[in-house]
MMTF fields as JSON, N, C-alpha, C and O atoms, coordinates in Angstrom:
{
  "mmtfVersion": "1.0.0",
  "mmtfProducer": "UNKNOWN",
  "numBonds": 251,
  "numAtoms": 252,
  "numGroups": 63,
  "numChains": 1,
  "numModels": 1,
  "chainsPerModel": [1],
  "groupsPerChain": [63],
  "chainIdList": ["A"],
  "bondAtomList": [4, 2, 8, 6, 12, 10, 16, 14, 20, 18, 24, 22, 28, 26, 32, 30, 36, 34, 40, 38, 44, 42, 48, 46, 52, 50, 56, 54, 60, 58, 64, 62, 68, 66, 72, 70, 76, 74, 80, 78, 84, 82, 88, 86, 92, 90, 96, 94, 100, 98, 104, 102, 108, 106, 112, 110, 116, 114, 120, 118, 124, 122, 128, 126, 132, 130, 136, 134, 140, 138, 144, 142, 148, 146, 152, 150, 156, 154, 160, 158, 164, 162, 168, 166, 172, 170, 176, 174, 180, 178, 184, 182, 188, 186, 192, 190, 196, 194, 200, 198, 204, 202, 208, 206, 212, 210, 216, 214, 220, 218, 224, 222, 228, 226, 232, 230, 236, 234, 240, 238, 244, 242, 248, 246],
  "bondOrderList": [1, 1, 1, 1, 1, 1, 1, 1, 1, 1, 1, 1, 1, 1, 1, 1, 1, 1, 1, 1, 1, 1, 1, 1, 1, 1, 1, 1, 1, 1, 1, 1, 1, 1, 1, 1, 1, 1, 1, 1, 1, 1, 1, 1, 1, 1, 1, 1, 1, 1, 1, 1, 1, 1, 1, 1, 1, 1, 1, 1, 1, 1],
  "groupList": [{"groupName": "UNK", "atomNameList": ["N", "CA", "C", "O"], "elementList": ["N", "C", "C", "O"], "formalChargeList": [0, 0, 0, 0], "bondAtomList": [1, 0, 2, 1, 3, 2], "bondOrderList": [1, 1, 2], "singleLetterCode": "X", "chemCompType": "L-PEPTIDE LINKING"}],
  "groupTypeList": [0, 0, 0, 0, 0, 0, 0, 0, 0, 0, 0, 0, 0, 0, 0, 0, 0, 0, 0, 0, 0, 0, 0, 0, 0, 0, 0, 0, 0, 0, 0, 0, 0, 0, 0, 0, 0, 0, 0, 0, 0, 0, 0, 0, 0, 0, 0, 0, 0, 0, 0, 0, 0, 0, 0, 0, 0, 0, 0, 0, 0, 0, 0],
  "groupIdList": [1, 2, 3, 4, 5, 6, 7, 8, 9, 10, 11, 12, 13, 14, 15, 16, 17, 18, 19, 20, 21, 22, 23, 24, 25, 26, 27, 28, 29, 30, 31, 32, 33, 34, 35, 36, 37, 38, 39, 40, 41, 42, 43, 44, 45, 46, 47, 48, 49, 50, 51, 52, 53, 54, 55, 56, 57, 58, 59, 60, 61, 62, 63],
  "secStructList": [7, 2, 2, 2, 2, 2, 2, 2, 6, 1, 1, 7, 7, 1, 7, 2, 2, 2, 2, 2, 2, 2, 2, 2, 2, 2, 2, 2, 2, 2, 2, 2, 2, 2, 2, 6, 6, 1, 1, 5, 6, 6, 6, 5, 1, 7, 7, 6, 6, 2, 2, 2, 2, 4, 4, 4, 6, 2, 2, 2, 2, 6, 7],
  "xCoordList": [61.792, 62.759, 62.706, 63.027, 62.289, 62.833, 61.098, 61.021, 60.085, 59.012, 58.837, 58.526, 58.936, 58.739, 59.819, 59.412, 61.583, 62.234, 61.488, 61.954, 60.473, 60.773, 59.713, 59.532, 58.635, 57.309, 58.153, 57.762, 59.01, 59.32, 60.434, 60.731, 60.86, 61.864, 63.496, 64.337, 63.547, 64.92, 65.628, 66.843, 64.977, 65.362, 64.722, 63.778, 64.925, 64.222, 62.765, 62.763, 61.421, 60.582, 60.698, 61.829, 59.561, 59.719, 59.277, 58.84, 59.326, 59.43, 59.979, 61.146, 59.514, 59.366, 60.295, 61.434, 60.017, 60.485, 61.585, 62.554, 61.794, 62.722, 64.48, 65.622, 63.978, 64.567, 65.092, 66.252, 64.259, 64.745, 65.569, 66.465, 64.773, 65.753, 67.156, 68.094, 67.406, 68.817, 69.701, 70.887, 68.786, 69.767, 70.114, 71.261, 68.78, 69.517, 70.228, 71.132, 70.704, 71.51, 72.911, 73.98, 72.892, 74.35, 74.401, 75.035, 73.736, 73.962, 74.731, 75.891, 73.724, 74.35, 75.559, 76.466, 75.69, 76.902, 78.18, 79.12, 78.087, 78.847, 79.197, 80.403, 78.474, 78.588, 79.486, 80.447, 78.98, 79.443, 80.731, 81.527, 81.073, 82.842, 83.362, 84.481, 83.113, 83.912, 83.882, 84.999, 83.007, 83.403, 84.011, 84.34, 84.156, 85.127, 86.356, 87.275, 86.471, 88.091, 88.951, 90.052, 87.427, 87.454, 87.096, 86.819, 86.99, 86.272, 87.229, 86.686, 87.929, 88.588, 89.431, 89.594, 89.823, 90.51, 91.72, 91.907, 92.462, 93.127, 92.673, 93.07, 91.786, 91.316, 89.97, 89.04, 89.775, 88.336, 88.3, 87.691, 88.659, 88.886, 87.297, 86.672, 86.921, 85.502, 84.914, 84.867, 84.23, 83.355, 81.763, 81.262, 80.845, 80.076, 78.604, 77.606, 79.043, 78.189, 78.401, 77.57, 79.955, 80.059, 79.419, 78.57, 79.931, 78.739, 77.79, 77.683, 76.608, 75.394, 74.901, 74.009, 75.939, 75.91, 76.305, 75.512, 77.463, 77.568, 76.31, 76.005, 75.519, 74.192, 73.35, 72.298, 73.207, 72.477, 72.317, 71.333, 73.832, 74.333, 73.908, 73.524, 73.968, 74.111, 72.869, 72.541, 71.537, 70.577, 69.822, 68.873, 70.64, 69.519, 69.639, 68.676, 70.959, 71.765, 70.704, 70.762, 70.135, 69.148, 67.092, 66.066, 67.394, 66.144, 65.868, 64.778],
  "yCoordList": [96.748, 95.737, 94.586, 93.477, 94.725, 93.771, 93.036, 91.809, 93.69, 92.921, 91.989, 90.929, 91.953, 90.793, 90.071, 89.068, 90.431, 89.857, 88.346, 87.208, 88.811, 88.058, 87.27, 86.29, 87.638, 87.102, 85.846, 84.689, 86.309, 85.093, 83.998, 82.954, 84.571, 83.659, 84.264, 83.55, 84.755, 85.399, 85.95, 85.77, 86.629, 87.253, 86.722, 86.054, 86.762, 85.731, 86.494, 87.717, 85.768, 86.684, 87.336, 87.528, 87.817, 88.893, 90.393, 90.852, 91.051, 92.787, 93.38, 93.769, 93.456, 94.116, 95.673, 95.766, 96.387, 97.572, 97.544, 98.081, 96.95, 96.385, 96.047, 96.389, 95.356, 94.445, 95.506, 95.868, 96.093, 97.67, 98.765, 99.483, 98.567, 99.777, 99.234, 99.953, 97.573, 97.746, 97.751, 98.063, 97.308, 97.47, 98.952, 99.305, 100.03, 101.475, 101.323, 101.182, 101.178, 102.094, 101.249, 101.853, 99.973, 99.285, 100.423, 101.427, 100.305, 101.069, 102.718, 103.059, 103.484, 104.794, 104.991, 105.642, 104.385, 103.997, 103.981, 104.769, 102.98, 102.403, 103.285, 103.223, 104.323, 105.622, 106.349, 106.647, 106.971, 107.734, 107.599, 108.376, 106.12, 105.793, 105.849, 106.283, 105.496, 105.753, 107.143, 107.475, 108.471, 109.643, 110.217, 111.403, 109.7, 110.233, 109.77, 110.133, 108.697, 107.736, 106.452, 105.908, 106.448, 105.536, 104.149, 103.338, 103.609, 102.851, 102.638, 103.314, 102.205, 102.158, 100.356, 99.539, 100.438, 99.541, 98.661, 97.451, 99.955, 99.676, 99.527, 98.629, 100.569, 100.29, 99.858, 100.642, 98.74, 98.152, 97.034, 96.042, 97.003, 96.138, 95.94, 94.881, 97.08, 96.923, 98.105, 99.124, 98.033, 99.02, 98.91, 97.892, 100.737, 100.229, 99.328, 98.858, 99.403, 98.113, 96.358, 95.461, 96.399, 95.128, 94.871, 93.985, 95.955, 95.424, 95.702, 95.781, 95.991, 95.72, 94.231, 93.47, 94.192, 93.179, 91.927, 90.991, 91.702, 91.109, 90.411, 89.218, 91.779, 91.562, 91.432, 91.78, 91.094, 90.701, 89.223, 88.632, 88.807, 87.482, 86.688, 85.527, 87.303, 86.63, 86.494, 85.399, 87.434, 87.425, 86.34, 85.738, 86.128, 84.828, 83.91, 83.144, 83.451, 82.403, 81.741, 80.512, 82.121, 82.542, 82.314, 81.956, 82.673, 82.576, 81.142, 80.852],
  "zCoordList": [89.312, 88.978, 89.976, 89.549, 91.432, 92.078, 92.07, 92.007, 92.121, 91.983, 91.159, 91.703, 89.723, 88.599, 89.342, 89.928, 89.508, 89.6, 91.211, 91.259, 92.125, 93.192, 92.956, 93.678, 91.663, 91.426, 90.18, 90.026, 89.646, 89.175, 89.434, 88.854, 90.389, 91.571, 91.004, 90.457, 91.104, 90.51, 91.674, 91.75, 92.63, 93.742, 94.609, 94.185, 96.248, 97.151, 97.391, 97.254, 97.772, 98.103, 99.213, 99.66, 99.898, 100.864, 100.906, 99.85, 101.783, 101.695, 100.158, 100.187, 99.275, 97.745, 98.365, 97.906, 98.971, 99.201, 99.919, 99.382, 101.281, 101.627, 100.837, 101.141, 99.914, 98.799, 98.222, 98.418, 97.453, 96.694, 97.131, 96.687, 98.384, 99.281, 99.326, 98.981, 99.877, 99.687, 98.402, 98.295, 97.419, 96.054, 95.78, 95.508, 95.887, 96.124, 96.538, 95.714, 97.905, 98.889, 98.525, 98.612, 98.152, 97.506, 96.707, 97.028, 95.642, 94.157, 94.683, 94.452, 95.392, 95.996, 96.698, 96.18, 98.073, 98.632, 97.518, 97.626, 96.435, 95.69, 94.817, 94.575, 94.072, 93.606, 93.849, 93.14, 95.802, 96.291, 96.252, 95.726, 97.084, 96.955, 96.256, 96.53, 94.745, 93.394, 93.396, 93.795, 93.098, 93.284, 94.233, 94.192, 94.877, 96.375, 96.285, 97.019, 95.112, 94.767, 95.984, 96.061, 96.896, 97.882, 97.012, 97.897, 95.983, 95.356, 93.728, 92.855, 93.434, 92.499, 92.621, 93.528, 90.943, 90.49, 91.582, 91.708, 92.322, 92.887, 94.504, 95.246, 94.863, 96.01, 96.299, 96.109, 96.72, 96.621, 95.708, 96.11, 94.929, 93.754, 93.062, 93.01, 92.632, 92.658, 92.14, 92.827, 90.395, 90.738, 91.316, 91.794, 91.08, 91.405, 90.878, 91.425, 89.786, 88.784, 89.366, 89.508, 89.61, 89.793, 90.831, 90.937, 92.047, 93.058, 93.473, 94.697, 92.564, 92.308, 91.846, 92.221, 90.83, 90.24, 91.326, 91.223, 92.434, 93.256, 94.039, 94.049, 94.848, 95.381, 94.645, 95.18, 93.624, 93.139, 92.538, 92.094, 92.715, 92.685, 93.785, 93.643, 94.925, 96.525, 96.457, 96.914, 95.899, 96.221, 95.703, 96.205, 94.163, 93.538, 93.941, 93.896, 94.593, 95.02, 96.353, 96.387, 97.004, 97.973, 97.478, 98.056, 96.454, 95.947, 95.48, 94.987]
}
């Protein structure tokens, strides 16, 4: 995902794996907290799609 995405300017270039690794570890992290109920509507204001979806905002923004 993040390769096409940086070959066609969508995401900034750079470290390809790097890049990936942190969208995992958002994506996981972000998981974890919602199943743990650290991560909800009320607390966080945030699920964890949106913020994937967030960094992934910041990231094009950049590109």
């Amino acid at each position: 995902m993040v390769a096409p995405a940086q070959r066609q300017r969508r995401l900034p270039s750079g470290d390809t794996e790097r890049a990936a690794a942190l969208v995992h570890a958002l994506a996981h992290g972000a998981v974890d907290l919602a199943l743990a109920g650290h991560l909800t509507p009320d607390m966080g204001r945030a699920d964890p799609a949106g913020l994937v979806e967030d960094l992934l905002t910041c990231l094009r923004a950049v590109a």
